[in-house]
C-alpha positions as CSV (number, residue, x, y, z in Angstrom):
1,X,60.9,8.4,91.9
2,X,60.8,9.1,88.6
3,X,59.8,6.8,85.1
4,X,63.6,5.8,84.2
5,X,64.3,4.5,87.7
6,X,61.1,2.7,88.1
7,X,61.1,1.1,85.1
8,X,64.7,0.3,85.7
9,X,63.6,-2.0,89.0
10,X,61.0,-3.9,87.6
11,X,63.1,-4.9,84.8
12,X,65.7,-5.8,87.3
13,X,63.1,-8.0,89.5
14,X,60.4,-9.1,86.9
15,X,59.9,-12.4,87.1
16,X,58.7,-12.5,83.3
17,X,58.2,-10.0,80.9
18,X,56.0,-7.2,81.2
19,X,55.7,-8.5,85.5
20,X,54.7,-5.1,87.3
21,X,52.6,-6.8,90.3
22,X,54.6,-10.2,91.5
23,X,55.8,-9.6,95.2
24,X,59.6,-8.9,94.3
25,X,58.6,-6.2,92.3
26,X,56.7,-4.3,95.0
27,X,59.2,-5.3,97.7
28,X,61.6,-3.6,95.9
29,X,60.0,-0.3,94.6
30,X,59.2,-0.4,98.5
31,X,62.3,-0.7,99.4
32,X,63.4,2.3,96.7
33,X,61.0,4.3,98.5
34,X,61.9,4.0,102.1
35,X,65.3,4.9,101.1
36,X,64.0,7.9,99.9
37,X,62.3,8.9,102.8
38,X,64.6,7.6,105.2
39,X,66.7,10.5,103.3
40,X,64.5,13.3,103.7
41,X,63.5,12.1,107.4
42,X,67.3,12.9,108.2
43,X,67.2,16.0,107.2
44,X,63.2,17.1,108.6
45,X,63.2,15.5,111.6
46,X,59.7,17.0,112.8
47,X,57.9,15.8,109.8
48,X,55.6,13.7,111.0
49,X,53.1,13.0,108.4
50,X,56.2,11.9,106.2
51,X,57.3,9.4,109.5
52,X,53.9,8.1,109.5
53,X,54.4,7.0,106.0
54,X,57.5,5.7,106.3
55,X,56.5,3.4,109.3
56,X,53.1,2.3,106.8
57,X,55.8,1.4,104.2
58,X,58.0,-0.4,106.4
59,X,55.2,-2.4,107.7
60,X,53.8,-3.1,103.9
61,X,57.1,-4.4,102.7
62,X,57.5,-6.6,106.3
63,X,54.3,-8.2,105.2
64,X,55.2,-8.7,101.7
65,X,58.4,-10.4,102.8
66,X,56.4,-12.8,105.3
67,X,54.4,-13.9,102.6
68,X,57.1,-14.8,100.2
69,X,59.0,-16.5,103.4
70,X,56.2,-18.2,104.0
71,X,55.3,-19.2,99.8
72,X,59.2,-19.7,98.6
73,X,62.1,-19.4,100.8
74,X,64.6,-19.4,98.1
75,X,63.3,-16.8,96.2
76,X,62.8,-15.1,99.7
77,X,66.9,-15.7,100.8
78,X,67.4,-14.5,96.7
79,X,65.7,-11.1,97.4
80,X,67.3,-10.1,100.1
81,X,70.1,-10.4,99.6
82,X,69.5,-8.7,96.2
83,X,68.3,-5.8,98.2
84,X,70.8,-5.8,100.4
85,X,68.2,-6.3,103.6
86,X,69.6,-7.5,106.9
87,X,67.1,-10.7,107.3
């Protein structure tokens, strides 16, 4: 991922300005990031040190997302369906 796009998706999710760390913000660089791999896994099917990654992500950003479900439901039901994630 490079600067442009990054900073381009915490502007989009900050909460406030200059909000790098608040849980929408790393569900969705996450969620940038397992698209990415999700890409390359397509096309390297026996990479399996990139797999174990993915899963690790996936399982970081499933836990991130209990949390805020569990903290604010309405900013939970807003972020997904901001991210497009089937919840």
């Amino acid at each position: 991922m490079d600067k442009e796009k990054k900073t381009d998706i915490i502007n989009k999710f900050e909460l406030h300005k200059g909000d790098t760390g608040s849980t929408e913000v790393q569900i969705a660089l996450l969620t940038d990031r397992i698209s990415q791999l999700t890409g390359h896994m397509a096309a390297n099917r026996h990479d399996y040190s990139t797999q174990r990654s993915l899963l690790k992500l996936v399982g970081h950003r499933r836990r991130l997302l209990a949390y805020l479900s569990k903290e604010d439901v309405a900013r939970y039901r807003s972020l997904i369906t901001r991210l497009g994630l089937r919840k």
